[in-house]
Phi, psi and omega in degrees: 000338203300131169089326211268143215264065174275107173062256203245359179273148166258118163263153190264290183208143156284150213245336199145136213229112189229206184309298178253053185114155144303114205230129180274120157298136172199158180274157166242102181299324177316329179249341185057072172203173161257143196226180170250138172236096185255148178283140176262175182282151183314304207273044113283347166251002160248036138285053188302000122351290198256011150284294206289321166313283174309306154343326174267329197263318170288343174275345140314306202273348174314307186327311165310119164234125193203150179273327200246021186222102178303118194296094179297159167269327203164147156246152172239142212225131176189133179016069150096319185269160178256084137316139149278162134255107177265163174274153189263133206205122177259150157146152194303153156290150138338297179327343207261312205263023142270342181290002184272325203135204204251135136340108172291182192309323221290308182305353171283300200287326174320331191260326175317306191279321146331323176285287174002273166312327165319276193278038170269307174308327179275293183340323174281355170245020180061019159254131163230149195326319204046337209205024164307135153190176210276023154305299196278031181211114185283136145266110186256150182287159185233109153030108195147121190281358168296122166299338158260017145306094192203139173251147154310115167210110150313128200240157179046044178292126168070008170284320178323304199307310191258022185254344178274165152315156180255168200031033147264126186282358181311123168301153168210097199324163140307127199075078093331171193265294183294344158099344165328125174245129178233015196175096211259175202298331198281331175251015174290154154267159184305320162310321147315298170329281212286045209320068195259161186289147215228160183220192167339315244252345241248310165261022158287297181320304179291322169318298156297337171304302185282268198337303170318257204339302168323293193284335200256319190084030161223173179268124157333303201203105186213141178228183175283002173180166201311297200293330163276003155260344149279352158284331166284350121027257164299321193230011169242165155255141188295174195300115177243357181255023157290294203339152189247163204316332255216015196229143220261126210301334188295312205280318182309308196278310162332318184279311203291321166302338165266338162295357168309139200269346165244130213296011193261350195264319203296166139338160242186323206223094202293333179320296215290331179294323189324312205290310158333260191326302177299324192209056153330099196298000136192227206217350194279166202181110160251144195319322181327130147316185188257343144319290236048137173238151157277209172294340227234299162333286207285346174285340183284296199303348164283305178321281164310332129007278221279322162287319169292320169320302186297321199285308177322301184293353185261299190326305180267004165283330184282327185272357194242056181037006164330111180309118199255134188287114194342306172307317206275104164246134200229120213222140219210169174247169205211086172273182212260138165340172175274120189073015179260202218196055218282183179298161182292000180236106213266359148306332133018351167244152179192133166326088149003106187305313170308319161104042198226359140246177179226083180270159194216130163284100145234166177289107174223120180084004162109002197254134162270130151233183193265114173258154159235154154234156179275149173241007157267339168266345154097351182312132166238116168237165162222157203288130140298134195094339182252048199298156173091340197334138143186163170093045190270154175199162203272144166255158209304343185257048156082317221276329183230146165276130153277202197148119158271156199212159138048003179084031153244192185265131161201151184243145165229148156304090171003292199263042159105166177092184219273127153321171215202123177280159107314292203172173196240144169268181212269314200221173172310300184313358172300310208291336195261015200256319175124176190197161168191158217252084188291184182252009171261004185112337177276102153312130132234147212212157177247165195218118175324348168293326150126324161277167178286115148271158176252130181221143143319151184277304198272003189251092196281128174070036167276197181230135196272166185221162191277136146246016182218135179233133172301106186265188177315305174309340203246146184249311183198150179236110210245165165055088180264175182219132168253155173293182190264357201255356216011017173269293190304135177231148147227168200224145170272157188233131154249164132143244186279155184088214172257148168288123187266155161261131164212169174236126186240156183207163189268007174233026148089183191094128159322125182291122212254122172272127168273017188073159182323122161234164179275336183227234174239180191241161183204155176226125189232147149051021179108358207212120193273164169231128166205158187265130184223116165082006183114016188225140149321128178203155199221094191264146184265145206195140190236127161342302191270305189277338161088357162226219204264161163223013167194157175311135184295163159239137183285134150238003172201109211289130143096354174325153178246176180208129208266104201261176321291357204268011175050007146336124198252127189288050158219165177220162195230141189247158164278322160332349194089011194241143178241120157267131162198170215211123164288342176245137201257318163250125191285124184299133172228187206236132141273120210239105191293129148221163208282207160309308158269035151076018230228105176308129174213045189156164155191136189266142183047209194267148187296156192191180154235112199250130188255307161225181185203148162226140154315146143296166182290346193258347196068040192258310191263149145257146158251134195200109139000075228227128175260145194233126183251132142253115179335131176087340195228166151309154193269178189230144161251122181214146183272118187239140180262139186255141187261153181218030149231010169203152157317023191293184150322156146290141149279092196281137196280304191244154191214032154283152214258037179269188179243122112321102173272174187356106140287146170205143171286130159282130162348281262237029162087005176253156200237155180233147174199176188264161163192151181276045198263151186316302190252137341228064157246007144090006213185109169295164325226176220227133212275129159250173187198116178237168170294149223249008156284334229028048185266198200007188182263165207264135171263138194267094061071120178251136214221139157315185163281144160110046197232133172228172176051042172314140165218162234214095188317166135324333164241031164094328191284354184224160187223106173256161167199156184272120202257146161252178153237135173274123233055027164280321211093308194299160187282210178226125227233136168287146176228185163212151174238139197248139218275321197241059173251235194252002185098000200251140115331136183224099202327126201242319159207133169202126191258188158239015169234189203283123155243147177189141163111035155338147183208113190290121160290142182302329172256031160060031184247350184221173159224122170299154182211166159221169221199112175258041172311316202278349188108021184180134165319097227221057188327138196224187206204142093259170180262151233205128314321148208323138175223188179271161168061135141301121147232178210242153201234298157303166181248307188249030188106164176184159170152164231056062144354102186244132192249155187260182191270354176254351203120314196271356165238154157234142190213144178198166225233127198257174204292349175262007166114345175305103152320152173218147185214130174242123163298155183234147208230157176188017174288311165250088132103213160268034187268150191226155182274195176274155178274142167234190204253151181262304177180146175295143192262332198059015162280147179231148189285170177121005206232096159316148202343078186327335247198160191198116154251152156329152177261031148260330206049025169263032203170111175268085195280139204213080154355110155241149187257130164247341157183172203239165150270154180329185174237147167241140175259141170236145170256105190084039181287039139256356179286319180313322182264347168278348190283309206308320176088248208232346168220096157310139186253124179256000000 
């Protein structure tokens, strides 16, 4: 945007990015002044309703004209966007100047009464705020020798309101999939929660939130998430006895009246606070809250003092390697920022070797990034640069994070700066297998080609070398782990038979099996970690020698293991700090949405669900569904969800193999992948049953090793992505013509990864992704081989989606962003610039996740809506000395 030209406006630079658009600086040549310029989201300008509405509503909120209420100027319309013009107003937030502590009095109320008077004047125009908070209140020096001499500005009056549907009261958080603020959780009133239509008194409530905050230097009402800071909301009172001694008893009642939780109770009127603000009637202040508690309130709330007080001082006695008593463990859970998420994959974390942090992948604003939380100071931050994260693991000194993004290798530094590329990975699924970190300095990371590769840490845009070779038997090689010595790892092996533990090393020499595991293996402190029947265990092990010296022991009941790819949900410190997850997939909801990412339905039962195809009439999703049973492994079986009535889902397969990408045939048949043993001996191999489930599934007869099958429109062909297993080699397009000789017929093979082939609906073309270019790409050839290729993305891509007619493609960009290109085939090929729709919370690695409509108007889409902690333990060799021969976890 930079440079680009609205009307009479010049943008300049950018200012900052919020809920409701991306806001600029730019001049206004007509006036000669600098201005504000915020972009509204794109699905507000392909709405002319709720274009024209908001067009009307702003020319209401022009009317404020106030010295503390930031000024619209005016709006402007150019090649598709819609902009406000704001007055432009510098100076730190409240929000900023809290970040310091709390406000003395006299500058609290000095600043109070302004916000007031802000909000009297719109009240008096029948506007109100929805989203007071102290973001949206700027402080300028004001003429004065007082450190409370500071002017006031109300910044977005009544944009929440006119940025909404009109008269729906539904809350819709900040970070939404549409970016819509109607509210943000720590300043709703209760009613606003509850989501009822809300009026003046609503920013009566948010006044009093921020007036607290000002005196106390916390927030009224805050929890570890969105849903436990609206319960306190609804059913607690803040803290009053934070308040500090010095706050003037008048100011005290003032706060209790704008807080009443039923808005027929509250202050009524912000004027009535103005008279309060102006001449407080005195400074005198007793210990007393403004509330009463009883005994038993107040003995609970010493109480729990006094266990956080503890857990905190045992936590940093421990961490600051202080000898801690053998018996004593202390173990606690680590949920996700406020309005975060974690990824849909709960493996996603991992222990400090030292044991003094916790990085994490989760989704915030619809982006997976990398948070550390501290665990002595309890601080949650999160990295900049590492929007797309997932997959993070440690270097041995603490100081830096890998991770993968964007299909690549990347490292960043703990303590601030740029992320650093490495290399680019091969197919999306690499980014979920793992990596790990030596003590020469030396990566190994696993790659969907199928062996362990190696990179230097310091040689940034290198080239990985194998560290692993495949053997006739191996299928993939995953979760490496290294040892403390930094040659040696170890790694799970798939592919025929049960998945082995082995250890591989970098200065070569045969690889020694640690025999069948249930996950991947980690080694700490004298002790191998696996997951065995669902439970965490800890076997004593020598190191040097490679095997074992005594029976595991459980320390921890219930571990999950992130199925089929066997990733054992913990991460292990030799310091003594332990992490792990009872869920090994996070359950999600299907979820129909529009274009602007806006829900509007949802099928069957919530599950964990991995890919899908519509059926041709769009009555069925065939879908990819795990299913756990106590005791057994878990089952992947393909089931049809009816999506125009409530029936039971239908399970299509009921075998104890793993099952995949399904796609419809015209003609009711469903074709998917599967590892079953028989009888092509080797996974895996495409079947195709009647989508009734009568007769037997017919084996496509195909080498081995084919996956993400898709099913032309008029039936007769089938491309999918073929490996060869134990080859090495990447994965290659293929097509099979269903009623030809039987034969394959090779559609593309590179020396790079091609894979998720997609049939255009008029059989002339095939979508593809493609890591030709060094990053993962979505691409076009024409169907059956033709000459030239062309490219459809810009900045990464994958998963190839087609609208029904042709003429649109739609893929999913590497930060999780629908992306949609018109397609053009009257002369020849043209695909337009992609533009972007909405965040999805797909991440790459899932063959076709994700199913549109043949209108493209409606997206069936996994939602995730939250995960479970995660739990830290402290001091895990106490767990194995408490145990004997079983820890009861």
């Amino acid at each position: 945007m930079i440079n680009r030209q609205l009307g009479s406006y010049t943008i300049l630079s950018p200012l900052g990015v919020g809920g409701m658009g991306e806001v600029y600086r730019a001049h206004d040549s007509k006036l000669g002044r600098d201005v504000a310029i915020k972009i509204l989201p794109p699905h507000f300008t392909a709405d002319p309703d709720r274009r024209a509405r908001f067009a009307r509503e702003a020319r209401t909120l022009a009317t404020l004209n106030h010295p503390h209420i930031g000024a619209i100027h005016g709006l402007e319309e150019s090649d598709g966007i819609t902009a406000i013009v704001l007055e432009l107003i510098e100076g730190p937030t409240l929000a900023a100047r809290l970040q310091r502590g709390p406000l003395p009095v006299p500058e609290t109320l000095a600043i109070a009464r302004q916000i007031a008077e802000a909000l009297d004047a719109a009240h008096e125009k029948s506007i109100i705020h929805r989203d007071l908070k102290p973001a949206n209140i700027v402080l300028q020096p004001a003429a004065g020798p007082l450190s409370s001499d500071v002017r006031v500005k109300v910044l977005d009056f009544g944009l929440a309101k006119s940025l909404d549907t009109p008269d729906d009261p539904t809350i819709s958080l900040a970070g939404t999939a549409e970016g819509r603020t109607l509210g943000t959780p720590a300043y709703m009133s209760p009613e606003q929660a509850r989501g009822l239509t809300v009026d003046k008194r609503t920013d009566v409530w948010a006044f009093g939130c921020v007036l607290f905050e000002m005196l106390t230097g916390k927030r009224a009402f805050e929890g570890a998430t969105i849903t436990d800071t609206l319960a306190r909301v609804l059913d607690h009172e803040p803290a009053w006895t934070q308040l500090p001694a010095q706050t003037p008893a008048a100011i005290r009642t003032l706060l209790e009246r704008c807080l009443r939780k039923d808005p027929h109770r509250r202050l009524h009127d912000i004027a009535d606070a103005l008279i309060e603000l102006e001449t407080p009637s005195s400074t005198e202040s007793t210990a007393r809250p403004v509330a009463a508690r009883t005994m038993r309130e107040r003995l609970a709330w010493m109480l729990a003092a006094a266990l956080a007080l503890a857990l905190i001082a045992l936590t940093m006695l421990y961490l600051q390697n202080r000898p801690t008593p053998a018996t004593e463990v202390v173990e606690f859970p680590v949920a996700p920022a406020l309005g975060s998420f974690y990824s849909g994959n709960a493996s996603d974390f991992a222990i400090s070797p030292d044991g003094r942090h916790l990085a994490f992948a989760a989704s915030h604003l619809g982006t997976s990034m990398i948070w550390v939380r501290s665990l002595a100071t309890s601080e949650l931050r999160m990295l900049p640069g590492t929007e797309g994260a997932v997959g993070p693991f440690w270097k041995p000194n603490s100081e830096s994070l890998g991770f993968f993004a964007d299909l690549q290798l990347k490292t960043i530094r703990l303590n601030g700066g740029s992320p650093i590329i490495l290399c680019s990975t091969s197919m999306p699924g690499a980014s979920g297998s793992g990596g790990t970190w030596g003590a020469h300095d030396v990566i190994v990371f696993a790659d969907n080609s199928g062996a362990l590769k190696q990179i230097a840490a310091n040689h940034a845009g290198g080239n990985p070398a194998p560290a692993t070779v495949l053997s006739a038997a191996d299928t993939v090689h995953r979760w490496p782990e290294f040892f403390p010595d930094g040659d040696r790892f170890l790694y799970l092996s798939q592919g025929q038979g049960p998945d082995q533990l082995r250890v591989g090393s970098l200065s070569g020499g045969a690889t020694v099996s640690l025999g069948p595991s249930e996950s991947h293996g980690a080694y700490a402190a004298g002790y191998l970690f696996f997951i065995r029947g669902g439970n965490l265990m800890a076997q004593p092990f020598d190191a040097e020698a490679l095997k074992s010296k005594g029976d595991p022991v459980t320390i921890a009941r219930q571990a999950g293991v992130n199925a089929p790819w066997q990733r054992g949900m913990f991460s292990i410190s030799s310091a003594g700090t332990l992490a792990y997850n009872r869920t090994a997939r996070i359950p999600s909801e299907l979820t129909w949405l529009d274009r602007q990412g806006q829900p509007k339905g949802t099928a069957g039962d919530p599950g964990v669900y991995f890919n899908m195809d519509l059926s041709p009439d769009e009555q069925r999703v065939a879908i990819s569904q795990m299913v756990e049973r106590p005791g057994s492994n878990a089952e992947f079986d393909i089931w049809l969800i009816d999506l125009t009535r409530a029936n039971a889902p239908f399970r299509l397969t009921d075998d104890p193999a793993w099952e995949f990408d399904p796609s419809w045939s015209p003609d009711g048949r469903v074709v998917f992948n599967s590892n079953r043993p028989e009888p092509q001996k080797s996974p895996y191999g495409l079947f195709v049953r009647p989508a009734n489930g009568s007769g037997r599934d017919e084996l496509l007869p195909l080498k081995p090793g084919n996956v993400a099958p898709d099913w032309s429109r008029d039936g007769k062909f089938i491309v999918y992505t073929h490996s060869e297993p134990g080859s090495g080699m990447g994965n290659d397009l293929e097509t099979f013509e269903l009623n030809g000789d039987g034969k394959p017929r090779e559609f593309l093979r590179t020396r790079y990864n091609e894979s998720n082939g997609v049939f255009s609906p008029d059989g002339r073309w095939i979508a593809y992704q493609s890591n030709s270019s060094g990053r993962v790409e979505v691409y076009v050839r024409s169907f059956p081989v033709g000459p030239g290729h062309y490219s459809i993305s810009r900045d990464g891509g994958w998963g190839p989606r087609w609208r029904g007619d042709s003429k649109e493609l739609f893929f999913v960009a590497p930060d999780g962003t629908m992306m949609s290109a018109s397609i053009d085939t009257t002369k020849g090929f043209s695909a337009g610039v992609p533009g972007k729709l909405f965040p999805t919370r797909l991440r790459p690695g899932n063959n076709r996740a994700w199913a549109v409509a043949k209108d493209g108007q409606r997206f069936l889409i996994p939602q995730i809506e939250k995960g479970t902690p995660i739990t830290v333990v402290l001091n895990w060799p106490a767990l194995i000395g408490a145990s004997g021969n079983d820890a009861e976890r």
